[in-house]
C-alpha positions in Angstrom: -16.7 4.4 -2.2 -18.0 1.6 -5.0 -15.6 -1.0 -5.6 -15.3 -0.2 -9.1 -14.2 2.9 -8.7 -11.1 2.0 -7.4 -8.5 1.6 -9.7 -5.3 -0.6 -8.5 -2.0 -0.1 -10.4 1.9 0.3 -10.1 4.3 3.0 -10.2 6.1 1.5 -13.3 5.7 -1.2 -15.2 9.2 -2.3 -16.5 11.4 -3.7 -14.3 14.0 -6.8 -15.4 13.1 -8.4 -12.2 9.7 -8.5 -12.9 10.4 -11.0 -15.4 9.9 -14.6 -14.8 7.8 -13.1 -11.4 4.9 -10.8 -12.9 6.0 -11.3 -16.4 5.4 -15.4 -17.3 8.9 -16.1 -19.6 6.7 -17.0 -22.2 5.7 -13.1 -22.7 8.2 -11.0 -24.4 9.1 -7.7 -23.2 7.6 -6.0 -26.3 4.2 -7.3 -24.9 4.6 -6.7 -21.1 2.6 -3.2 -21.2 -0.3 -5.4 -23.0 0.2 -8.0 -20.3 0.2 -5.4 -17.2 -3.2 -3.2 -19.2 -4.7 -6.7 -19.3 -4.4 -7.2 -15.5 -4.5 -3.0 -14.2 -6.9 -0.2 -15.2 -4.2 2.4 -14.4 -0.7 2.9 -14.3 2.5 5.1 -13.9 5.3 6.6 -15.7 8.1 7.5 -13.8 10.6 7.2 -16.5 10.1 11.1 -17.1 11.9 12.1 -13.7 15.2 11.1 -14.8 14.9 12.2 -19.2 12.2 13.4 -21.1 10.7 10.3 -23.5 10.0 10.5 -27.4 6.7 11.5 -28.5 6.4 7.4 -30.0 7.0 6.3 -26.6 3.2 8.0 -25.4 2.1 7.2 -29.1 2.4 3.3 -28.2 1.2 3.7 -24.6 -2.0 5.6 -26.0 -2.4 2.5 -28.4 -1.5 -0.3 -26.7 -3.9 0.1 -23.6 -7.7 -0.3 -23.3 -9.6 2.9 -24.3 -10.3 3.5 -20.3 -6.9 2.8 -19.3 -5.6 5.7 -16.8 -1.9 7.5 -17.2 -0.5 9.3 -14.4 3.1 11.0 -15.8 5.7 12.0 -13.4 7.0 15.4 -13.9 11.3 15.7 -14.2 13.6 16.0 -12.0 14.1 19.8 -12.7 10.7 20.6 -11.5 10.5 19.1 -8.1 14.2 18.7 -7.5 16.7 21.3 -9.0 14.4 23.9 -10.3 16.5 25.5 -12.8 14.0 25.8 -15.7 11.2 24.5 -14.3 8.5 25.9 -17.3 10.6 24.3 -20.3 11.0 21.6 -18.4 6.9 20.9 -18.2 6.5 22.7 -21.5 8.7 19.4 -22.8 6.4 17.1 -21.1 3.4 18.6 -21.9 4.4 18.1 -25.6 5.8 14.7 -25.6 2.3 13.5 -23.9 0.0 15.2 -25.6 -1.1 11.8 -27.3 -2.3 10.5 -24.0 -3.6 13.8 -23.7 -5.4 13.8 -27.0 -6.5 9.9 -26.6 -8.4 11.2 -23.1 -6.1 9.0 -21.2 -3.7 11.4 -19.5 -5.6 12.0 -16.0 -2.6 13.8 -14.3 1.0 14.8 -14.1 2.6 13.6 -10.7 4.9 15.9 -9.2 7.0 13.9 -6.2 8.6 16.7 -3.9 11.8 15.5 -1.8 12.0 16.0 1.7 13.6 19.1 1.5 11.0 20.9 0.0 9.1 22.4 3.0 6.6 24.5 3.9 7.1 27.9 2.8 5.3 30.8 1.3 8.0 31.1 -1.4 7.3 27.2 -1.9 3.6 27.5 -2.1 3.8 30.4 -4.7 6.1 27.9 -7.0 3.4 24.6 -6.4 1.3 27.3 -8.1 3.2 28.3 -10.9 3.9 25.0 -11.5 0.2 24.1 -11.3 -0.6 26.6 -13.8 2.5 25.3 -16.5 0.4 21.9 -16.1 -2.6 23.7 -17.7 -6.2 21.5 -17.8 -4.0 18.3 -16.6 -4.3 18.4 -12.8 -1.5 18.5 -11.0 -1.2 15.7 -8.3 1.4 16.6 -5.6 3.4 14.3 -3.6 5.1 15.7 -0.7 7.7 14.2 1.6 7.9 16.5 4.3 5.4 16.2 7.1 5.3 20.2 7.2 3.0 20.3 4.5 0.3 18.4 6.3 -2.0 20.9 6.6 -6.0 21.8 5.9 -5.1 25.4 4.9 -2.5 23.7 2.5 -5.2 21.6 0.8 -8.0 24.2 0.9 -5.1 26.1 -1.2 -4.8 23.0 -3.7 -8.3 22.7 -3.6 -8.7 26.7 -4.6 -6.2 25.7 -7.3 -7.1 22.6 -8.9 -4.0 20.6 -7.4 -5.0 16.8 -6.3 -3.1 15.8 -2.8 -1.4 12.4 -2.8 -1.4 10.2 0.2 2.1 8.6 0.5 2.2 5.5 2.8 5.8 5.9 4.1 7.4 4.2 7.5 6.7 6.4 10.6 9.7 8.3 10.5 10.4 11.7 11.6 9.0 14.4 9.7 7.5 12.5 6.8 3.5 12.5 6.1 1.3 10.0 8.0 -0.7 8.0 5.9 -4.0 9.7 6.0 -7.0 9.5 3.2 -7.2 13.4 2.2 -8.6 14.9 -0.9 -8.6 17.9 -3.1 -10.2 17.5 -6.4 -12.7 14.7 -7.8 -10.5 11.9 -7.5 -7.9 10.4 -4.7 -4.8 9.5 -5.2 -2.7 6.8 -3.2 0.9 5.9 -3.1 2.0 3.0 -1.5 6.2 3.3 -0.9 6.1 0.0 1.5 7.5 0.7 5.6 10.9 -0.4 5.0 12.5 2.1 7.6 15.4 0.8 8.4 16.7 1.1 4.4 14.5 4.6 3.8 18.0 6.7 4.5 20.9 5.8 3.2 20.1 2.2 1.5 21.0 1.0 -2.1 19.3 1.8 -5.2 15.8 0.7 -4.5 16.3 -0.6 -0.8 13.6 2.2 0.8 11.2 -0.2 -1.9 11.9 -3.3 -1.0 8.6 -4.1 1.0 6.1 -6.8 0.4 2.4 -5.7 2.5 1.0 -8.3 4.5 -2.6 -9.3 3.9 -3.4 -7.6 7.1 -1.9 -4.0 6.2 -3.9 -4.6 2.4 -7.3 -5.4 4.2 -6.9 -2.7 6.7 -6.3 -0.8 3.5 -9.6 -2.0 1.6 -11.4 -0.9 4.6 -10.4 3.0 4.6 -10.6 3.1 0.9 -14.3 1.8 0.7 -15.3 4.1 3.6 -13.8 7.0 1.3 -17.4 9.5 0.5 -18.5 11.4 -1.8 -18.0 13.7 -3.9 -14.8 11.8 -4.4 -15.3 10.1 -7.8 -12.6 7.3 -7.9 -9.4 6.8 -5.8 -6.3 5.6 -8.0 -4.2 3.5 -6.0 -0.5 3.0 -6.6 2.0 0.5 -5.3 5.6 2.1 -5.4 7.2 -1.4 -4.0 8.7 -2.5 -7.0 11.9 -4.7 -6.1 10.9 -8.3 -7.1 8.0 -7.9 -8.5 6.1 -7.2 -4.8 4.2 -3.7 -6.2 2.2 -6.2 -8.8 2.2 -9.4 -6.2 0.3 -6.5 -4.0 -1.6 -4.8 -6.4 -3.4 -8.2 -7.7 -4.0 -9.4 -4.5 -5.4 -6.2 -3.5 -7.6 -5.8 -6.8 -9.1 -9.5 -6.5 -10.3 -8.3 -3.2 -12.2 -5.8 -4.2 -16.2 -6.5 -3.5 -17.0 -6.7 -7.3 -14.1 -8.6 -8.1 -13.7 -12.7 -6.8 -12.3 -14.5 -10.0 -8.6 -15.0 -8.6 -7.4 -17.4 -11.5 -4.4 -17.0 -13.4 -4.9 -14.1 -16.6 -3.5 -15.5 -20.2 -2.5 -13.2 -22.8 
């Protein structure tokens, strides 16, 4: 894999503890998207799992980042969780994003599955149905339960345009190794930190609360660059966002890339 087709970014990008951590004080908050799209090519928007956002919300997000900048939306609650009306539910969100859509920015909606969600035929009939609601915007599944690790599962997702993700997760029982797999054109990596002990039944954000070493982000670096074609690019997303330790990883990670060695401080 070239260097510069990995693209480093977080799950997120506001976060009050961020500020005075990530965020200098100096920046305001109305310019801490500008600030994080100066620093990452890609980023997240997980927002959308717990209420749909205004249609100004995607407006600003398509204008306020570069024009190569990459948006991965996370689909609600309702359509990975409680299923009740699952095709309103991503006919909203198709609707509300279609300026990142229409700005060529919108590269996929991210669908998170709990752990509950296992392997079934019923369940692979709805990741369809699901897949086709999402339309031309792949779909990029996230699943939780270690059931679904399967080639006959992603030559499905392949056969239907779905992208895998590859959560890194603490070895617990029944959740997915971390293992480089593909199903489309681009990868698609998840970093949740290996904060076992707090992964059941912690606080809030406690499962997050992780900082990498640099020896887990070179060992990292290494699988990702021996990622081959036909895989395009490999967007790469750290989920550890309690005190600022997704962007502390993220940059570290990014200035190590081969093609990148300027490690001084950004200005606005």
């Amino acid at each position: 894999m070239n260097a510069a087709d990995i693209l480093i970014g977080t799950s997120g990008w506001v976060f009050d503890d961020w500020a005075g951590l990530f965020y200098p004080l100096r920046v305001p908050r109305t310019k801490w998207l500008e600030y994080y799209a100066y620093r990452f090519p890609c980023g997240e928007v997980n927002a959308t799992y717990y209420g749909l956002l205004r249609t100004s919300a995607f407006e600003g997000m398509a204008r306020r980042t570069p024009d190569q900048f990459a948006w991965f939306v996370k689909t609600h609650s309702d359509v990975t969780h409680t299923r009740t009306e699952p095709a309103r539910s991503m006919s909203q969100l198709k609707e509300i994003t279609r300026p990142l859509k229409e700005s060529g920015k919108l590269r996929g909606y991210l669908a998170q599955f709990p752990h509950a969600f296992q392997h079934t035929e019923r369940n692979i009939e709805y990741l369809k149905s699901i897949s086709d609601l999402a339309g031309d915007t792949p779909l990029c599944v996230e699943y939780r339960h270690a059931s679904w690790n399967r080639e006959d599962v992603r030559e499905m997702m392949r056969a239907e345009g779905m992208i895998w993700v590859c959560p890194d997760e603490p070895p617990l029982k029944d959740l997915l190794p971390f293992e480089l797999h593909t199903t489309g054109d681009f990868g698609y990596v998840r970093l949740h930190g290996q904060n076992g002990a707090n992964w059941y039944g912690g606080q809030g954000g406690d499962r997050y609360d992780y900082l990498y070493s640099e020896e887990e982000l070179t060992s990292l670096l290494d699988k990702l660059l021996s990622v081959e074609a036909p895989i395009k690019k490999i967007h790469v997303f750290f989920n550890n966002c309690p005190y600022a330790k997704a962007p502390t990883n993220a940059w570290w990670l990014q200035q190590r890339l081969p093609s990148n060695h300027d490690e001084s401080e950004l200005s606005l």
